[in-house]
FILONU-714531 format. One record per residue: residue in three letters; x, y, z of N, C-alpha, C, CB in turn. Coordinates in nm, 3 decimals. Glycine has a CB too. Example, Ala and Ser with C-alpha at 12.3 -4.5 7.8 and 13.67 -1.06 7.14 Angstrom:
% residues 2
("Ala" (1.319 -0.569 0.780) (1.230 -0.450 0.780) (1.320 -0.330 0.780) (1.131 -0.447 0.905));
("Ser" (1.285 -0.225 0.708) (1.367 -0.106 0.714) (1.290 0.003 0.787) (1.408 -0.060 0.572));
% end
This chain:
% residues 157
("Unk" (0.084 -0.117 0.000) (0.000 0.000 0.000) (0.089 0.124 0.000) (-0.096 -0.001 0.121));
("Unk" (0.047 0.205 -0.080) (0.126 0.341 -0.073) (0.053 0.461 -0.047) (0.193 0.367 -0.195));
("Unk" (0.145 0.571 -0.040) (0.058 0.674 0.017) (0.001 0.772 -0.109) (0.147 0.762 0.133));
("Unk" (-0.117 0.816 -0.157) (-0.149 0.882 -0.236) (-0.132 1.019 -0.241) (-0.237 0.855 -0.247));
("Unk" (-0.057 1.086 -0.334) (-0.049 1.203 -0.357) (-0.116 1.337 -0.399) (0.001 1.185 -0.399));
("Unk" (-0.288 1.366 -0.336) (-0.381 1.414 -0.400) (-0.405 1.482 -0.247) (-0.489 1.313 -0.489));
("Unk" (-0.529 1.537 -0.336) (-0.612 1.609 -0.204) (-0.727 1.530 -0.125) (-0.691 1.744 -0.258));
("Unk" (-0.766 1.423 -0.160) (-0.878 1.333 -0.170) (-0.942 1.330 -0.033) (-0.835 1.189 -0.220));
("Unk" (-0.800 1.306 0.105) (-0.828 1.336 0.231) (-0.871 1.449 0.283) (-0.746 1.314 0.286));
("Unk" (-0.854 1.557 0.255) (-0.922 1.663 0.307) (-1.029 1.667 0.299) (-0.896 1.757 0.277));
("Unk" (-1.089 1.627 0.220) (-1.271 1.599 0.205) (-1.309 1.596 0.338) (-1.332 1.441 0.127));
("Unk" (-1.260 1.443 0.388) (-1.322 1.394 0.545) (-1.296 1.484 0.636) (-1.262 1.263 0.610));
("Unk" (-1.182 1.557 0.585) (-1.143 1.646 0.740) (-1.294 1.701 0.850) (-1.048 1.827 0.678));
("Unk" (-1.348 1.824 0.764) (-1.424 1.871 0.863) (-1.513 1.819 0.939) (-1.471 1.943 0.830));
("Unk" (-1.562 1.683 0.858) (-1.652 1.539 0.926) (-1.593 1.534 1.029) (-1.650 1.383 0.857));
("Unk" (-1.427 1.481 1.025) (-1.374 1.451 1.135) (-1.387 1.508 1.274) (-1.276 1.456 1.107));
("Unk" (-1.356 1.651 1.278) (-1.353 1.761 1.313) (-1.472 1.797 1.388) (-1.327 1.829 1.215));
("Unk" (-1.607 1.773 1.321) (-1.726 1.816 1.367) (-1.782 1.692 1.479) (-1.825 1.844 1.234));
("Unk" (-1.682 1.609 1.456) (-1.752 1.444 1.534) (-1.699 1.464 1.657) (-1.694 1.266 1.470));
("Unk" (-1.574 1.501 1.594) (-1.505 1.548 1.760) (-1.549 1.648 1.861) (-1.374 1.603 1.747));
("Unk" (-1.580 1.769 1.822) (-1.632 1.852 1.867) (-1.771 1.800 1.956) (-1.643 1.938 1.761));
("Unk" (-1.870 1.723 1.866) (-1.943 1.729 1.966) (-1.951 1.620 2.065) (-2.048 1.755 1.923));
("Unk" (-1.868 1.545 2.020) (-1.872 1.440 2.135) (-1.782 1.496 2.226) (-1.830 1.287 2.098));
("Unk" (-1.682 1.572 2.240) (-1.603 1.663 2.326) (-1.699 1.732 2.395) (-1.509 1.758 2.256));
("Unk" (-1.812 1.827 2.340) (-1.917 1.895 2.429) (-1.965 1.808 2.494) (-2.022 1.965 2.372));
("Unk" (-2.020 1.679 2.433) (-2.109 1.595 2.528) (-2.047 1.557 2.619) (-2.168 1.486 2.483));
("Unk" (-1.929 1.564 2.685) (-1.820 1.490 2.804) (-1.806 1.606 2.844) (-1.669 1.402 2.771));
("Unk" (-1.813 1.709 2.823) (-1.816 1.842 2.920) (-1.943 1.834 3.006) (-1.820 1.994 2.830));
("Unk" (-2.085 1.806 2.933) (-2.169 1.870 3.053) (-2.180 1.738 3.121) (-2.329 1.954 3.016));
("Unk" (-2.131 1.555 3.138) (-2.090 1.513 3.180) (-2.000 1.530 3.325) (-2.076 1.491 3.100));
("Unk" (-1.852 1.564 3.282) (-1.764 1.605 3.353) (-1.834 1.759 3.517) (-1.651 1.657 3.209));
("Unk" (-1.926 1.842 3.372) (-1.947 1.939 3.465) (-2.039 1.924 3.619) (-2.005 2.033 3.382));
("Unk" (-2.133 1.799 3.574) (-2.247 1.737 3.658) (-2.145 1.659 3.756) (-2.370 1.629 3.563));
("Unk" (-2.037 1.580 3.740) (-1.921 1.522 3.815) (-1.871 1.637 3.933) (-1.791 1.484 3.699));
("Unk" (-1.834 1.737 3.884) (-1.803 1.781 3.944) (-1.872 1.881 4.016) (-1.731 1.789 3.904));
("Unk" (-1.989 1.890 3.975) (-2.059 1.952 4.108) (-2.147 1.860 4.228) (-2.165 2.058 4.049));
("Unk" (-2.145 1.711 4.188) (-2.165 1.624 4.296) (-1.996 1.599 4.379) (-2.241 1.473 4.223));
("Unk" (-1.905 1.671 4.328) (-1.790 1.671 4.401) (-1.805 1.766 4.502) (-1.676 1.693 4.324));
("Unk" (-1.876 1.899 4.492) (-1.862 1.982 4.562) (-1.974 1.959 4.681) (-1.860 2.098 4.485));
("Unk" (-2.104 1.890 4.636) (-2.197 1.891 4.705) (-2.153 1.818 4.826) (-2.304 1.847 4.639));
("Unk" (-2.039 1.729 4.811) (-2.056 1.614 4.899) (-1.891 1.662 5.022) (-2.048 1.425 4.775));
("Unk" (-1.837 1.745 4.919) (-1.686 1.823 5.024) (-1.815 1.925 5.117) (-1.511 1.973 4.885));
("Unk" (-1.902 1.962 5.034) (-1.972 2.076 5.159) (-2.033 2.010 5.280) (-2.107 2.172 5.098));
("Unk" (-2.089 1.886 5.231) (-2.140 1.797 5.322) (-2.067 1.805 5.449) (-2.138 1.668 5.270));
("Unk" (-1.956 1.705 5.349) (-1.859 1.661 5.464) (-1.769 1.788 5.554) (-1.745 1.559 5.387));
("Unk" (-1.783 1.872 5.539) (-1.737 2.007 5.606) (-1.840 2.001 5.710) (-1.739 2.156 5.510));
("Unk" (-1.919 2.068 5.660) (-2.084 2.114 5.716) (-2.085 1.995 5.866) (-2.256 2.060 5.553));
("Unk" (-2.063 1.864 5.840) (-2.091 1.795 5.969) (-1.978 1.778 6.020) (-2.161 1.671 5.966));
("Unk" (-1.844 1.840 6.003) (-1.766 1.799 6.063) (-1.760 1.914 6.161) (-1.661 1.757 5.990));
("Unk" (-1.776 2.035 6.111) (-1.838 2.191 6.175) (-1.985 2.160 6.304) (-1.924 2.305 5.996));
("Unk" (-2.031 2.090 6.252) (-2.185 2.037 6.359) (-2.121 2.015 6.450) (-2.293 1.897 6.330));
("Unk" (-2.017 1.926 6.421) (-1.961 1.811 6.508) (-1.889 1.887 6.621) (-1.855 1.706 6.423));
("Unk" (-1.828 1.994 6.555) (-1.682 2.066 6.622) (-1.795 2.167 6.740) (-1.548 2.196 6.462));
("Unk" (-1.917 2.174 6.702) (-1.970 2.312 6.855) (-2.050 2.198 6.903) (-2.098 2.509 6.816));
("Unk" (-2.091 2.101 6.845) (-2.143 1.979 6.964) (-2.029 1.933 7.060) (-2.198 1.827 6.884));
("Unk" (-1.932 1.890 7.039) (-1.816 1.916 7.102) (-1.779 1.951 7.170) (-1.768 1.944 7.083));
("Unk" (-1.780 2.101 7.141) (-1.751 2.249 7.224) (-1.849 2.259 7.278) (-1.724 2.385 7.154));
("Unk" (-1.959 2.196 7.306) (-2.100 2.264 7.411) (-2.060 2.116 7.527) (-2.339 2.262 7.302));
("Unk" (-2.023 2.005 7.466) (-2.016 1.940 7.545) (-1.879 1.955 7.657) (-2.038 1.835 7.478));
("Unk" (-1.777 2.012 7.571) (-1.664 1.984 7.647) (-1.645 2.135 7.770) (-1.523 1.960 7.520));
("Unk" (-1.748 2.239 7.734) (-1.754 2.336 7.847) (-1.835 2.282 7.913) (-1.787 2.472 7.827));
("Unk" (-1.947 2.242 7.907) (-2.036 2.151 8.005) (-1.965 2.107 8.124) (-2.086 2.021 7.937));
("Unk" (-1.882 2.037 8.068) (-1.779 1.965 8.172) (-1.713 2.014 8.288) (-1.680 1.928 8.112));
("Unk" (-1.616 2.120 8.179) (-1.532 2.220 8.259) (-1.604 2.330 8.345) (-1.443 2.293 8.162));
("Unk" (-1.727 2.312 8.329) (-1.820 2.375 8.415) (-1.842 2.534 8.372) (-1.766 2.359 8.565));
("Unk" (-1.896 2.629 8.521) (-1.893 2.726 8.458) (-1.778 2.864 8.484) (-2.019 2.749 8.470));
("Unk" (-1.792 2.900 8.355) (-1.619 3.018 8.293) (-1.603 3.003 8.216) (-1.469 3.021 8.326));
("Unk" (-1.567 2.820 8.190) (-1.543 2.809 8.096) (-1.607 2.815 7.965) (-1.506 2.747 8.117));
("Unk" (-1.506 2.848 7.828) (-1.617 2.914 7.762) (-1.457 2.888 7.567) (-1.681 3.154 7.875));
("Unk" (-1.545 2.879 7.476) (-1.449 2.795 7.351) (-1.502 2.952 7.261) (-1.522 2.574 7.267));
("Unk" (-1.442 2.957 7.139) (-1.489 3.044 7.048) (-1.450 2.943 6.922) (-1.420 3.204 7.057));
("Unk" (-1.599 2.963 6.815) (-1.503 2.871 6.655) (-1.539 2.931 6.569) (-1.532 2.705 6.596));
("Unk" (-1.459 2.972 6.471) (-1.483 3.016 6.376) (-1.514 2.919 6.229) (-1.389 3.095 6.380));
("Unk" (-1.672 2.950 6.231) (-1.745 2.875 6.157) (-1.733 2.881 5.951) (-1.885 2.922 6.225));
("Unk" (-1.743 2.791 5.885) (-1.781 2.872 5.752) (-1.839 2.751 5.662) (-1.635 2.958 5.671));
("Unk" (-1.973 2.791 5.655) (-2.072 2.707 5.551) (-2.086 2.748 5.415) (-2.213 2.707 5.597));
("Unk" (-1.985 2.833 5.392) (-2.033 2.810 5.247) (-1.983 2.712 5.132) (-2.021 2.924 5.192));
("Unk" (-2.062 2.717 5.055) (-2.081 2.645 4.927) (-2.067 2.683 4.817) (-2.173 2.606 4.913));
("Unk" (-1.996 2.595 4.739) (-1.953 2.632 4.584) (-2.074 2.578 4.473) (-1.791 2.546 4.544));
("Unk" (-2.129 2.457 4.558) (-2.177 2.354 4.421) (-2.361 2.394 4.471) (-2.106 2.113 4.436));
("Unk" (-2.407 2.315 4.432) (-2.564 2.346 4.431) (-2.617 2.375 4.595) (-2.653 2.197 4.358));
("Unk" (-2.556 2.251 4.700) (-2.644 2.256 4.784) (-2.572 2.346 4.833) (-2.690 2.150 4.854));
("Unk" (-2.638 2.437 4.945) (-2.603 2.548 5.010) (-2.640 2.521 5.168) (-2.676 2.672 4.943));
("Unk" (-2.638 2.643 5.258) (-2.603 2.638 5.362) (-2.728 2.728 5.390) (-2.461 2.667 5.392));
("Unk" (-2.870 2.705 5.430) (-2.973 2.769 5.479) (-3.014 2.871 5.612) (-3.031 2.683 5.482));
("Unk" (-2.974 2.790 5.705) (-2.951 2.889 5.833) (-2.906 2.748 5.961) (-3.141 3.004 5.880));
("Unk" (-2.880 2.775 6.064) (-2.811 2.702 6.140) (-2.917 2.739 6.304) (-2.628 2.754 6.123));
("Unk" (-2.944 2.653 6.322) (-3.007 2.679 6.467) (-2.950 2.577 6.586) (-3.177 2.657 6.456));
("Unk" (-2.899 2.670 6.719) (-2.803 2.679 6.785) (-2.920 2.680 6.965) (-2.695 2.829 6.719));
("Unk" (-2.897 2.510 7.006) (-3.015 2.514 7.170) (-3.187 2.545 7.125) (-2.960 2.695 7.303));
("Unk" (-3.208 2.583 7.238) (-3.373 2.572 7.239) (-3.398 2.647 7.365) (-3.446 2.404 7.246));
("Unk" (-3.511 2.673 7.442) (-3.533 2.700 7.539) (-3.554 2.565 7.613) (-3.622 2.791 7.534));
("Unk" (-3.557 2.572 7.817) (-3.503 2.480 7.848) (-3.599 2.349 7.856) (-3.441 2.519 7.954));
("Unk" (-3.764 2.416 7.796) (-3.806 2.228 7.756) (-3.849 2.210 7.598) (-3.975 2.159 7.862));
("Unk" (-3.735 2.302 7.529) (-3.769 2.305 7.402) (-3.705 2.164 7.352) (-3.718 2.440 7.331));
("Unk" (-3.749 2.109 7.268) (-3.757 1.972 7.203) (-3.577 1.973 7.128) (-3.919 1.966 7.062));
("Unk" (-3.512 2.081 7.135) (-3.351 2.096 7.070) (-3.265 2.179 7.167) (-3.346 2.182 6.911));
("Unk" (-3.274 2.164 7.315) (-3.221 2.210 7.410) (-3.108 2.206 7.355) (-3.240 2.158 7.524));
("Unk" (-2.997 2.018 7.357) (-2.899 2.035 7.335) (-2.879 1.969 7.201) (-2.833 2.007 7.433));
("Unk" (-2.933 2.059 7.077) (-2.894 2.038 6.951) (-2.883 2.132 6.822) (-2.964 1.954 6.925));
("Unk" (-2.838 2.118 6.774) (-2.736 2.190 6.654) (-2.795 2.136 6.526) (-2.555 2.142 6.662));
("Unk" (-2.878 2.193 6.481) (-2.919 2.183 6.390) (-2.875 2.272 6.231) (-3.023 2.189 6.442));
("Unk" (-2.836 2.212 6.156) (-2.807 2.286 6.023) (-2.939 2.296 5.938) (-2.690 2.206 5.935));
("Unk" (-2.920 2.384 5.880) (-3.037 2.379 5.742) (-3.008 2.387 5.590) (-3.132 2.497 5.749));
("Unk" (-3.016 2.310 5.508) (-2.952 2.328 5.394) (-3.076 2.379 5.290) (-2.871 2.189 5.352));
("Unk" (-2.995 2.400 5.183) (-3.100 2.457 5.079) (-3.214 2.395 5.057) (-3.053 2.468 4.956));
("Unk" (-3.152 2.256 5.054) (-3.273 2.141 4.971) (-3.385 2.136 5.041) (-3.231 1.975 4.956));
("Unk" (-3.382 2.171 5.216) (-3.494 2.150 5.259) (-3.452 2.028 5.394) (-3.593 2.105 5.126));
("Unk" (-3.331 1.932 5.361) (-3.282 1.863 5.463) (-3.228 1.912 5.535) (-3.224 1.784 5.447));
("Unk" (-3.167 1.877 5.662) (-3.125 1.904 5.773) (-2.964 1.803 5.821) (-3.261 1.882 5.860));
("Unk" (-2.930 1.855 5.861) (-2.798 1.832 5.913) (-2.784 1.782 6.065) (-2.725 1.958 5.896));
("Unk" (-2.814 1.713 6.154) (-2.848 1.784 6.338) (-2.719 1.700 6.441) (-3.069 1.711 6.423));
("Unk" (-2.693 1.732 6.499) (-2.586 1.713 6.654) (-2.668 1.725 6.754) (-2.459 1.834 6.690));
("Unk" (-2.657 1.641 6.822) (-2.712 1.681 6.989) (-2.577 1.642 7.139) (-2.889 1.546 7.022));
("Unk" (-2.588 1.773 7.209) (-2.479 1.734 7.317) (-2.515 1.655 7.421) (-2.424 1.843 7.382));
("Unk" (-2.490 1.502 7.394) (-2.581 1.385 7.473) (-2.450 1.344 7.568) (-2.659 1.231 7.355));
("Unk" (-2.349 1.411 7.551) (-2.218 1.358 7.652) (-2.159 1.445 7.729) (-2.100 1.305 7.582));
("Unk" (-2.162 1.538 7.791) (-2.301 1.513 7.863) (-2.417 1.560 7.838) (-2.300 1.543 7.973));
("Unk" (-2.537 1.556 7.853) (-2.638 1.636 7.807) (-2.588 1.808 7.855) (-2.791 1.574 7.879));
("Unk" (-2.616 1.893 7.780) (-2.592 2.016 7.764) (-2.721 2.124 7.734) (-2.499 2.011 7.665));
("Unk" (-2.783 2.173 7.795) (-2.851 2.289 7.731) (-2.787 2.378 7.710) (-2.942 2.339 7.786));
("Unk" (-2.811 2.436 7.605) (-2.777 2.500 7.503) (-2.891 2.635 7.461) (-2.761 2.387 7.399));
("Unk" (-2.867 2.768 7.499) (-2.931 2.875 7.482) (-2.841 2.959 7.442) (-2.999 2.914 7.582));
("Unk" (-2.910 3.110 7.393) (-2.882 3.236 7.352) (-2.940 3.308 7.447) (-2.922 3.270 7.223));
("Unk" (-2.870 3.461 7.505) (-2.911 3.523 7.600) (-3.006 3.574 7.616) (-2.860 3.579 7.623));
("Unk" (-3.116 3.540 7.565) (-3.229 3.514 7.588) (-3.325 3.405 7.673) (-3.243 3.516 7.497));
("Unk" (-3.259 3.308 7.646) (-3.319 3.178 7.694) (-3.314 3.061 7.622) (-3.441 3.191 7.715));
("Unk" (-3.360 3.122 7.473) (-3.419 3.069 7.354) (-3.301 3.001 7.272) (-3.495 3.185 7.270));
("Unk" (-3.330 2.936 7.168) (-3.201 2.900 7.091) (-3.199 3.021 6.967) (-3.209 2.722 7.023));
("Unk" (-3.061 3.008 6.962) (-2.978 3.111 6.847) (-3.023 3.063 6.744) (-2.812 3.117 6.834));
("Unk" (-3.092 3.149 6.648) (-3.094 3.142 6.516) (-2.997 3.207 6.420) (-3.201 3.177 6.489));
("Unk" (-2.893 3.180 6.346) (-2.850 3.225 6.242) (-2.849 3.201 6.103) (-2.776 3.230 6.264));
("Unk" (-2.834 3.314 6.038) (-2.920 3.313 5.896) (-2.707 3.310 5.767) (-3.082 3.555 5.882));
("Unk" (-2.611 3.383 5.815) (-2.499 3.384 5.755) (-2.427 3.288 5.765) (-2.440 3.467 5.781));
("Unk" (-2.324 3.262 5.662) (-2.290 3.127 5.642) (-2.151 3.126 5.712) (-2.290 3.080 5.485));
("Unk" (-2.069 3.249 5.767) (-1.972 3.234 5.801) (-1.986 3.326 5.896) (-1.883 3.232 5.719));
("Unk" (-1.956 3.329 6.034) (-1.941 3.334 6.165) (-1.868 3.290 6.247) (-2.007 3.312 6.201));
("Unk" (-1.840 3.374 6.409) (-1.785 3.329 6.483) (-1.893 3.292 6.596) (-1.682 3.405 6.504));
("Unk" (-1.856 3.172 6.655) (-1.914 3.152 6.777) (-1.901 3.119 6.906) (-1.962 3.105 6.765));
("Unk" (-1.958 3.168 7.024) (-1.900 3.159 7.127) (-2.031 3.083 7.230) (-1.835 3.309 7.162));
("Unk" (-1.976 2.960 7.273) (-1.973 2.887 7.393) (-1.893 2.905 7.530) (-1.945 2.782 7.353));
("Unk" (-2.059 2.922 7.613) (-1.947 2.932 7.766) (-2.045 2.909 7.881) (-1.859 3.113 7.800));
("Unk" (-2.006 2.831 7.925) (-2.093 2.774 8.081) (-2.143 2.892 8.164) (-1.980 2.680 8.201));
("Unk" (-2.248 2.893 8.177) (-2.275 2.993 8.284) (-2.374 2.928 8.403) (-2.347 3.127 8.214));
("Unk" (-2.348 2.983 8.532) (-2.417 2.952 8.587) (-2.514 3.037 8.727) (-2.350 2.862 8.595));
("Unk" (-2.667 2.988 8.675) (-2.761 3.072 8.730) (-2.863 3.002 8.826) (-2.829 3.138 8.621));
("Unk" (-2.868 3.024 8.906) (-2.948 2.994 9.032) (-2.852 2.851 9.073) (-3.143 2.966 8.997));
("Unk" (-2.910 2.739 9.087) (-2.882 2.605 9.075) (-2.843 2.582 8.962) (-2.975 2.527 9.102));
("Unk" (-2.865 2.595 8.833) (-2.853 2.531 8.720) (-2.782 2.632 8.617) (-2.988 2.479 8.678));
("Unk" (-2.680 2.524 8.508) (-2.616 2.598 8.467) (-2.663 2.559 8.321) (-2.483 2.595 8.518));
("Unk" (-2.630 2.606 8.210) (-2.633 2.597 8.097) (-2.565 2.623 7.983) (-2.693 2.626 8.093));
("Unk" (-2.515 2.628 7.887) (-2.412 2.661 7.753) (-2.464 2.753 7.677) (-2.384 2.544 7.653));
("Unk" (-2.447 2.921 7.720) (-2.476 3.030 7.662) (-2.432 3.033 7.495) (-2.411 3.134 7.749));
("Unk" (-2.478 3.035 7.403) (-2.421 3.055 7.252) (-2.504 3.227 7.230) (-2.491 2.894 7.111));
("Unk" (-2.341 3.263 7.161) (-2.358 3.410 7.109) (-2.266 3.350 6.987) (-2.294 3.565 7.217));
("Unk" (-2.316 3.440 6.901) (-2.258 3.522 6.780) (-2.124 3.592 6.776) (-2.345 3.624 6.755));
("Unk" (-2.024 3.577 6.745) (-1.895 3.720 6.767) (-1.844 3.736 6.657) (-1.756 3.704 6.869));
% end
């Protein structure tokens, strides 16, 4: 077989060319859907490891009684679809999320921690539990104690 000396191949070229192209697009919005279940699932795994870190911190001032007191600097945000809704922080003291940490995500699911080691109530200086609506914050845990009974004050800083 030898090689022919004409133009004959260029014909196919732009065929070639155009096949590629779109099967190249079609592995993009592929790839692009890949990688935003990459992000959904790093936010995840942040998001509860963050739950985890002031369940923690409510439990481990609990302990140390009251003074003691942690600050964390929080950050829920998100790159990929699911997002970071608002975060609710205690309850009042026979509210049904005394000692729990609840996240809220976009979709409508929930994220939740409860400080069961030791049990912990968990309020805002109010009484009530902290609602926050921003995705990045500081927060502050600290034992206080009033009459007989003490509890895990959460503020905002």
């Amino acid at each position: 077989m030898s090689l022919r000396e004409d133009c004959h191949g260029l014909e196919s070229l732009p065929l070639k060319l155009i096949i590629v192209a779109v099967v190249a697009s079609m592995s993009i919005a592929v790839a692009a859907d890949g990688l935003e279940g990459l992000r959904d699932k790093d936010f995840l795994r942040r998001a509860r490891l963050q739950v985890d870190a002031i369940v923690a911190a409510a439990e481990t001032v609990a302990v140390e009684g009251p003074g003691s007191a942690r600050t964390l600097d929080l950050d829920f945000s998100s790159e990929g679809s699911l997002g970071f809704e608002g975060i609710s922080v205690g309850d009042s003291t026979d509210g049904p999320g005394a000692a729990s940490v609840v996240l809220l995500l976009s979709t409508g699911a929930s994220v939740t921690g409860t400080a069961e080691d030791p049990p912990a109530w968990i309020c805002s200086g109010d009484g009530r539990g902290l609602a926050i609506q921003s995705c990045t914050f500081g927060l502050r845990l600290e034992c206080v104690l009033e009459g007989e009974t003490f509890h895990v004050l959460a503020s905002v800083v």
